[in-house]
C-alpha atoms as a printed R data frame, in Angstrom:
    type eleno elety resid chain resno      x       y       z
1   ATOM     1    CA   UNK     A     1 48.491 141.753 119.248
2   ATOM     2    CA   UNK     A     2 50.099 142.519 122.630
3   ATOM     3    CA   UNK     A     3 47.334 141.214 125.607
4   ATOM     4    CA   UNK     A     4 46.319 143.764 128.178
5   ATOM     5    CA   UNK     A     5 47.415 142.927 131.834
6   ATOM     6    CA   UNK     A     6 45.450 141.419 134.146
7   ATOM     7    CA   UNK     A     7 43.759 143.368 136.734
8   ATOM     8    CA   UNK     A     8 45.532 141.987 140.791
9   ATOM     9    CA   UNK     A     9 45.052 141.991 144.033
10  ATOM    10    CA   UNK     A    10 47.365 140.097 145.814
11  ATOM    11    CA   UNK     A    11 50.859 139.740 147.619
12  ATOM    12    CA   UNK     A    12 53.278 136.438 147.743
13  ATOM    13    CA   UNK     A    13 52.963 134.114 150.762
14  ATOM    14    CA   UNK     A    14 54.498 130.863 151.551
15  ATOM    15    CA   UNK     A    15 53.207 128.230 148.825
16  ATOM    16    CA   UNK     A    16 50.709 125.523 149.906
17  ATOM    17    CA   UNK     A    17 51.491 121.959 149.217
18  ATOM    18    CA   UNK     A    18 48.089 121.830 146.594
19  ATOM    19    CA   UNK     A    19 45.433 123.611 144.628
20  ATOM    20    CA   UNK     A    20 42.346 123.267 142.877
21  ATOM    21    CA   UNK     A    21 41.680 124.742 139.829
22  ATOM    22    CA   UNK     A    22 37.758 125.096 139.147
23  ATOM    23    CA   UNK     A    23 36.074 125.636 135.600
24  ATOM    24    CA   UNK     A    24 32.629 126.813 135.245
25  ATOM    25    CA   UNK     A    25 31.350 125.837 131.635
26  ATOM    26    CA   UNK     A    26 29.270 127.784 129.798
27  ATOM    27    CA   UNK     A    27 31.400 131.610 129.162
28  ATOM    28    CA   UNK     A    28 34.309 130.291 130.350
29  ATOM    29    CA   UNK     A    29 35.317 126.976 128.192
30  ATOM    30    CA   UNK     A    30 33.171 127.922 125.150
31  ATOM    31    CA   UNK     A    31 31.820 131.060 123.784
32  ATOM    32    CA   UNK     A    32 28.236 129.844 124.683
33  ATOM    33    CA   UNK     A    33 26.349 132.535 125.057
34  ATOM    34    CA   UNK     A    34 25.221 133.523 121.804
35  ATOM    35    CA   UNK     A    35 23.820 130.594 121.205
36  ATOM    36    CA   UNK     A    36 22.493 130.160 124.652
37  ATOM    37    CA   UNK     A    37 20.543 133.081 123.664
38  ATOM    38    CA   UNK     A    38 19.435 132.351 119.855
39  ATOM    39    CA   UNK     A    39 18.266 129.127 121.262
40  ATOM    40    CA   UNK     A    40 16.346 130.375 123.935
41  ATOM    41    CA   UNK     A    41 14.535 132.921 121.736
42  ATOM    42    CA   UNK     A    42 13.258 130.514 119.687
43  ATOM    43    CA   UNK     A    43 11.905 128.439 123.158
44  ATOM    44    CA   UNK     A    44  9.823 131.749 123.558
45  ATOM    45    CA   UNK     A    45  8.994 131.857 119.642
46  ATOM    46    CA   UNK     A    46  8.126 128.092 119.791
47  ATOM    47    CA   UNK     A    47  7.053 127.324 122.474
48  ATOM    48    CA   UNK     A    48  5.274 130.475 124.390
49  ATOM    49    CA   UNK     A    49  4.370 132.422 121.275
50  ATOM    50    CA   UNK     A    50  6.342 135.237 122.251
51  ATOM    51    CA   UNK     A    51  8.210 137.508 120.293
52  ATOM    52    CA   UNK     A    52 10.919 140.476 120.561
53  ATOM    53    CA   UNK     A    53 12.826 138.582 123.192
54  ATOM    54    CA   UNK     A    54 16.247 140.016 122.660
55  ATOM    55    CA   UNK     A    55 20.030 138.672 123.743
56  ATOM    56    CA   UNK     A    56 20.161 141.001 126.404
57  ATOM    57    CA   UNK     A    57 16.788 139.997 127.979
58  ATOM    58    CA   UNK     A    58 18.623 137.225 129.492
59  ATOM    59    CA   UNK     A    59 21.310 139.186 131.713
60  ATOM    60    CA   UNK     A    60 19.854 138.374 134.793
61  ATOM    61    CA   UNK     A    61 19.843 134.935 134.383
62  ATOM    62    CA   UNK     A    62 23.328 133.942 133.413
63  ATOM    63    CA   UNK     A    63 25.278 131.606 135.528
64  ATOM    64    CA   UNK     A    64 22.211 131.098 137.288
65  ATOM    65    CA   UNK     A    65 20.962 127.669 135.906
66  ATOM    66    CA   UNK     A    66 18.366 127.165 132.584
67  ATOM    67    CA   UNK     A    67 15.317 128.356 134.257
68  ATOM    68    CA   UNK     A    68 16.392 131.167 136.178
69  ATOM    69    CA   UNK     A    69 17.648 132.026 132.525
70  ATOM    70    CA   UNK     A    70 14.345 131.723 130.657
71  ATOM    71    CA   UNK     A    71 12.442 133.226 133.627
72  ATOM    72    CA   UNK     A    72 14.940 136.561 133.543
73  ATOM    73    CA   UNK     A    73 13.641 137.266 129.880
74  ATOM    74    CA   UNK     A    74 10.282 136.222 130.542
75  ATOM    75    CA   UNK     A    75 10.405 138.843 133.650
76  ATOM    76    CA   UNK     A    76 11.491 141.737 130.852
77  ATOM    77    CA   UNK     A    77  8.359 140.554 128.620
78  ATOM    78    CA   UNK     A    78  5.946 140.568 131.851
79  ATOM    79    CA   UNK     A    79  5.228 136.613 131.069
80  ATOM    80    CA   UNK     A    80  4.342 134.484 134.222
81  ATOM    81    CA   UNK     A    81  5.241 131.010 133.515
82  ATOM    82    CA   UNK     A    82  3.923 127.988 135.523
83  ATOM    83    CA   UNK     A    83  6.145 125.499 137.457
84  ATOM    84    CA   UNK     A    84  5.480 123.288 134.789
85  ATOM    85    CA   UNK     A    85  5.753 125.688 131.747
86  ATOM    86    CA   UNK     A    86  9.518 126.465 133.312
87  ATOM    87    CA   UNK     A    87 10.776 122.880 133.604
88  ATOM    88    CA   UNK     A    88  9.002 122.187 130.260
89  ATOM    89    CA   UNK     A    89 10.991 125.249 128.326
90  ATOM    90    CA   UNK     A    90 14.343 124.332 130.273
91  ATOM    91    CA   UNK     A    91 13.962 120.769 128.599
92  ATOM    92    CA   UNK     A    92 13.260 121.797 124.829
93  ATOM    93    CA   UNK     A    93 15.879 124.436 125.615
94  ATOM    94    CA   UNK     A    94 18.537 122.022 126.334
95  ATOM    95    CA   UNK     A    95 17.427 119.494 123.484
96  ATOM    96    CA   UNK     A    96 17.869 122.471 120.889
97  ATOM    97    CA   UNK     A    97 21.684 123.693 122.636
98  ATOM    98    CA   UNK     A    98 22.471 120.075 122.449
99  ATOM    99    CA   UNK     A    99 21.670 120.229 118.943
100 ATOM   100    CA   UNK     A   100 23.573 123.312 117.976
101 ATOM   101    CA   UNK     A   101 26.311 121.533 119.495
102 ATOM   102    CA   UNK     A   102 26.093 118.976 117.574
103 ATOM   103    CA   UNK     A   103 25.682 120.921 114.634
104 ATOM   104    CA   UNK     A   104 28.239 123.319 114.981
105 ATOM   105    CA   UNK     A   105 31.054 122.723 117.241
106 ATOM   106    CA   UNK     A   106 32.160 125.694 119.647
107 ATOM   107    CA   UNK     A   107 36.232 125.691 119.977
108 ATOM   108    CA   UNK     A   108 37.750 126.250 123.592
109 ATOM   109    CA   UNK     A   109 38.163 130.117 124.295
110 ATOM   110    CA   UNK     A   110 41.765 130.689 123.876
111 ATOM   111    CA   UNK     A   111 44.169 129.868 126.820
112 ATOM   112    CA   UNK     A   112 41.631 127.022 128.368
113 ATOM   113    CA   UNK     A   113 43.156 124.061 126.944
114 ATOM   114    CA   UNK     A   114 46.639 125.388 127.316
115 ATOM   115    CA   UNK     A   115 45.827 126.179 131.240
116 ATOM   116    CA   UNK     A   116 43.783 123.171 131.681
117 ATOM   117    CA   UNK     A   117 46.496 120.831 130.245
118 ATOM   118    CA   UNK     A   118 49.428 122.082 132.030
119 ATOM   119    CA   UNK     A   119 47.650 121.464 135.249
120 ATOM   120    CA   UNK     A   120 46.998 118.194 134.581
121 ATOM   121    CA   UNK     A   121 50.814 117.556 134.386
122 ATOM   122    CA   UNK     A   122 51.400 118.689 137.633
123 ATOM   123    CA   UNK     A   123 51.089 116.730 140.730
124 ATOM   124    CA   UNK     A   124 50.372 119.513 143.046
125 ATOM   125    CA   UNK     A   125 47.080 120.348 141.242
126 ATOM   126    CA   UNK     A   126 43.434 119.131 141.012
127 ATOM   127    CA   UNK     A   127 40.848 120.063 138.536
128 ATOM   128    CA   UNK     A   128 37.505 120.421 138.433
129 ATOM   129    CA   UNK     A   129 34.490 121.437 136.234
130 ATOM   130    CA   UNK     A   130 31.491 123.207 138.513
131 ATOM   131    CA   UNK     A   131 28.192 123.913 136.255
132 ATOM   132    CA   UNK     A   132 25.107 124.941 137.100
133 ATOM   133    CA   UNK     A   133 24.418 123.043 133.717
134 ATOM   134    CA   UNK     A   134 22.834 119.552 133.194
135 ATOM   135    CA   UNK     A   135 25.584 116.195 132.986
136 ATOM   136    CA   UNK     A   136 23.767 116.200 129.070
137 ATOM   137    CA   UNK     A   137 24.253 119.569 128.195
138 ATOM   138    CA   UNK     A   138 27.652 120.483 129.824
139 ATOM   139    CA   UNK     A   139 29.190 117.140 128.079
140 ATOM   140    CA   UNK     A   140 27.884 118.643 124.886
141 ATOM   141    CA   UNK     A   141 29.893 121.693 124.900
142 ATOM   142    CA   UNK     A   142 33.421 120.292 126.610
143 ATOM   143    CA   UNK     A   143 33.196 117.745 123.801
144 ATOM   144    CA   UNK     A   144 32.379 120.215 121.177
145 ATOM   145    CA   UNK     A   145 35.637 122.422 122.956
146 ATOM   146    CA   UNK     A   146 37.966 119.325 123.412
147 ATOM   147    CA   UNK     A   147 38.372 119.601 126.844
148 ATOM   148    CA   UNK     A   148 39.686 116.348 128.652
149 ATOM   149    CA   UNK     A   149 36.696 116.574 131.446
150 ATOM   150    CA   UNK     A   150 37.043 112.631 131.966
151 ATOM   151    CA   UNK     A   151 40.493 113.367 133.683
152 ATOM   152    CA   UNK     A   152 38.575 116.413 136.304
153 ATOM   153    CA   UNK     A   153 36.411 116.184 138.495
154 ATOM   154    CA   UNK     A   154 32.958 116.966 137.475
155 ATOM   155    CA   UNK     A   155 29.595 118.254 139.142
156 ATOM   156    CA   UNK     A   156 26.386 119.333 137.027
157 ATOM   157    CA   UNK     A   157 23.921 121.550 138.314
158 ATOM   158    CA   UNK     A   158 21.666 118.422 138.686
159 ATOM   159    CA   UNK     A   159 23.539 117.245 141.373
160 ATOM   160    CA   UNK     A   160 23.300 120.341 143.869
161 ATOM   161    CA   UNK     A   161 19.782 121.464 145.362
162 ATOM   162    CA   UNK     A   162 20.912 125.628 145.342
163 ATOM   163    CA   UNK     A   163 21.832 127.263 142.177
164 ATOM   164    CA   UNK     A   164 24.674 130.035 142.147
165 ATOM   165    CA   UNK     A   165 25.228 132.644 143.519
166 ATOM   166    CA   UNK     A   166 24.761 129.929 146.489
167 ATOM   167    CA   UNK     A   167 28.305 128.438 146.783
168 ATOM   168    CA   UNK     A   168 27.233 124.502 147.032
169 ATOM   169    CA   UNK     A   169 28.284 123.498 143.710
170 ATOM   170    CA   UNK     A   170 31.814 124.643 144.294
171 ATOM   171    CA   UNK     A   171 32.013 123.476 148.030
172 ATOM   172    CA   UNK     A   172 31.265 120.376 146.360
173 ATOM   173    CA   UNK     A   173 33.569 120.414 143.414
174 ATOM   174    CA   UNK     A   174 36.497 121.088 146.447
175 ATOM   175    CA   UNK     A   175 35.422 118.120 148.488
176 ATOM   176    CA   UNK     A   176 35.537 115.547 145.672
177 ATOM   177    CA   UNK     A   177 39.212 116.796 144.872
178 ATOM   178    CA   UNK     A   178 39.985 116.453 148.124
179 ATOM   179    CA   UNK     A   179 41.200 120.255 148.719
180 ATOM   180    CA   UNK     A   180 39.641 122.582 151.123
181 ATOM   181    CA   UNK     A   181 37.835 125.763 149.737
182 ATOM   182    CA   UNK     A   182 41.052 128.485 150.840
183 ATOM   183    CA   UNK     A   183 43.286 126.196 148.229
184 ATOM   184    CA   UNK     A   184 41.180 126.781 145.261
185 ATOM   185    CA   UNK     A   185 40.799 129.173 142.349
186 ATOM   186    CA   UNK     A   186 37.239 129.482 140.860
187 ATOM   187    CA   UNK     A   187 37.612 130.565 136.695
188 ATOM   188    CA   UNK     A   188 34.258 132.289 136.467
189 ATOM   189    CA   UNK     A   189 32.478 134.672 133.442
190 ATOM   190    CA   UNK     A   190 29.413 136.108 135.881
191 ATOM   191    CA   UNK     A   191 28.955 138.349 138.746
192 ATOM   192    CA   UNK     A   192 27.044 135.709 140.378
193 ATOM   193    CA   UNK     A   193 29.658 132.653 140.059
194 ATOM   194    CA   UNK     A   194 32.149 135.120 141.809
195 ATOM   195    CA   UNK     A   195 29.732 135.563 144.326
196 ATOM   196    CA   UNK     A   196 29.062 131.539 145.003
197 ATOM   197    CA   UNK     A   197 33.144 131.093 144.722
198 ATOM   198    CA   UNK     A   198 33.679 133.660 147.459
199 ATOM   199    CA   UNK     A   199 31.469 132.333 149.822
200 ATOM   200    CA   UNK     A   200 32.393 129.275 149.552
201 ATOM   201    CA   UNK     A   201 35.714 130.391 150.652
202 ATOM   202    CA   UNK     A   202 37.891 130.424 147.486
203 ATOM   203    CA   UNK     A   203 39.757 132.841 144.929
204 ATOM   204    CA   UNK     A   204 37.850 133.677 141.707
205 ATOM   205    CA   UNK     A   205 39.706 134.292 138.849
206 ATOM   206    CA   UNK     A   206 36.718 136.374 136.476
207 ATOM   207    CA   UNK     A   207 37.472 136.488 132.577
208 ATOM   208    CA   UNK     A   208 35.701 139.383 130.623
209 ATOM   209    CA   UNK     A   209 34.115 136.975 128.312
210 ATOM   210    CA   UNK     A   210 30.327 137.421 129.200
211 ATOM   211    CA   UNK     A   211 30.653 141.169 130.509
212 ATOM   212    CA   UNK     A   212 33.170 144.184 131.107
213 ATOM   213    CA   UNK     A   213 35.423 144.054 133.891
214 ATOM   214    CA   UNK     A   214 33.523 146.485 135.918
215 ATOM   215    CA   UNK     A   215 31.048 144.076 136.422
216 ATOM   216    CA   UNK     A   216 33.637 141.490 137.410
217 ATOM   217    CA   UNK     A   217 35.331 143.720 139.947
218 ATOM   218    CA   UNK     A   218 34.397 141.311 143.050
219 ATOM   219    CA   UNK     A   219 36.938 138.925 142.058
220 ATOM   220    CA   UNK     A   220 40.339 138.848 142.779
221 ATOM   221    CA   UNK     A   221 41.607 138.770 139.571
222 ATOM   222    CA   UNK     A   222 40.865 140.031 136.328
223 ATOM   223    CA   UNK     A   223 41.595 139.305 133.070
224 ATOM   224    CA   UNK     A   224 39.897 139.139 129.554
225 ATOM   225    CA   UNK     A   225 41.409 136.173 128.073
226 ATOM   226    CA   UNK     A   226 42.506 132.516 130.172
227 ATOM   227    CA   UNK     A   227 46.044 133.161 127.889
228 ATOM   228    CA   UNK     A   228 47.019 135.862 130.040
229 ATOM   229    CA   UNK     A   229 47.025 133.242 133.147
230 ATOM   230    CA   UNK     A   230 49.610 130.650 134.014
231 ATOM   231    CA   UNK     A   231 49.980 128.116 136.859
232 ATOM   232    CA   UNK     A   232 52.337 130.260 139.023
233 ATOM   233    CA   UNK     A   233 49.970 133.271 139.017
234 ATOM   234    CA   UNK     A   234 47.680 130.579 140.657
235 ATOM   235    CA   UNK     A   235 49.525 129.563 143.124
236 ATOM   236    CA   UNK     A   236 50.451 132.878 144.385
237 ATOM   237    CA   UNK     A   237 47.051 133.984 144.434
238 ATOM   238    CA   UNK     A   238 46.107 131.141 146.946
239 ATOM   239    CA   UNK     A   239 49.391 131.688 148.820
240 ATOM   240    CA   UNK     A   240 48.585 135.219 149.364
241 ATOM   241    CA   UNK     A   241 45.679 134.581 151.716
């Protein structure tokens, strides 16, 4: 199967001296989503007593952080959910992901461990993992997917006070590598981590693994699989600003 090209916008500048390469987690290291979803639905079954909650009910809540996940369906179903109620169904949410996790492993989307490992042979690059996710939960999946997060950087969602599309967790993720926003590429799934990478001041790189490419269309590049994307095509993306 011959892959599609990806999607540009860019020209070729003089090269910088380093990058950073930032991975959100869930949709973009591990096909998470349907189980984020299955998951959730039974919170609402279990939990809340509510029924019909569909995959789909939870579009307005990804990248967004548990609770702004469980409140998006609960919005569609006209449920009003307490403070408490919220933190209480983000908890036995992420005890029951943790568990499918456990039970059955996701693999790495195709092209992450490749990319990932590639950087980490090169001195002129710094990685990071940025997710909106808890330390718990995020360790789950990049150990189901095999992903050497002990040698990136790494900040949870538990760390930052403002959830995406608010860029703190990525100014962050830059600062701890060391690497000013303007050198860094963002790998996102979700209209609203392309929105927190661009104002934080960096390139987003969006792959069509949670939604179509339409919907991905703020981002500077566009692709629907992490093996269409090499090093150099990162480097001349940050070069070209």
């Amino acid at each position: 199967m011959v892959e599609k090209p990806c999607t540009k916008r860019y020209t070729l500048y003089a090269m910088n001296e380093s990058y950073g390469l930032i991975f959100d987690v869930d949709g973009v290291i591990a096909d998470t989503e349907p189980v984020n979803a299955r998951v959730t639905i039974r919170v609402f079954e279990d939990m809340l007593g509510v029924k019909g909650v569909k995959p789909e009910d939870f579009a307005a809540g990804i990248g967004r952080g548990a609770e702004r996940y469980i409140q998006a369906a609960a919005e569609v179903h006209a449920v009003k959910l307490t403070e408490e109620q919220l933190k209480a169904a983000a908890q036995l949410r992420e005890q029951y992901l943790i568990r499918a996790m456990q039970d059955e492993p996701l693999p790495a989307f195709p092209g992450v461990l490749e990319l990932i490992n590639e950087a980490l042979q090169r001195r002129d690059f710094r990685l990071a993992i940025a997710t909106s996710a808890t330390l718990e939960l995020s360790r789950a999946i990049l150990e189901s997917a095999k992903v050497p997060y002990k040698r990136m950087i790494y900040v949870t969602g538990s760390e930052v006070k403002n959830k995406k599309p608010h860029p703190e967790l990525f100014l962050l993720a830059g600062q701890r590598m060391g690497i000013k926003p303007a050198n860094c590429v963002v790998i996102e799934d979700a209209p609203n981590g392309i929105q927190a990478a661009k104002a934080a001041g960096a390139k987003c790189i969006a792959v069509t693994n949670s939604t179509t490419a339409a919907n991905l269309a703020e981002a500077d590049l566009v692709c629907d699989s992490l093996g269409q994307i090499n090093l150099d095509m990162i480097q001349e993306l940050i070069d070209s600003a």
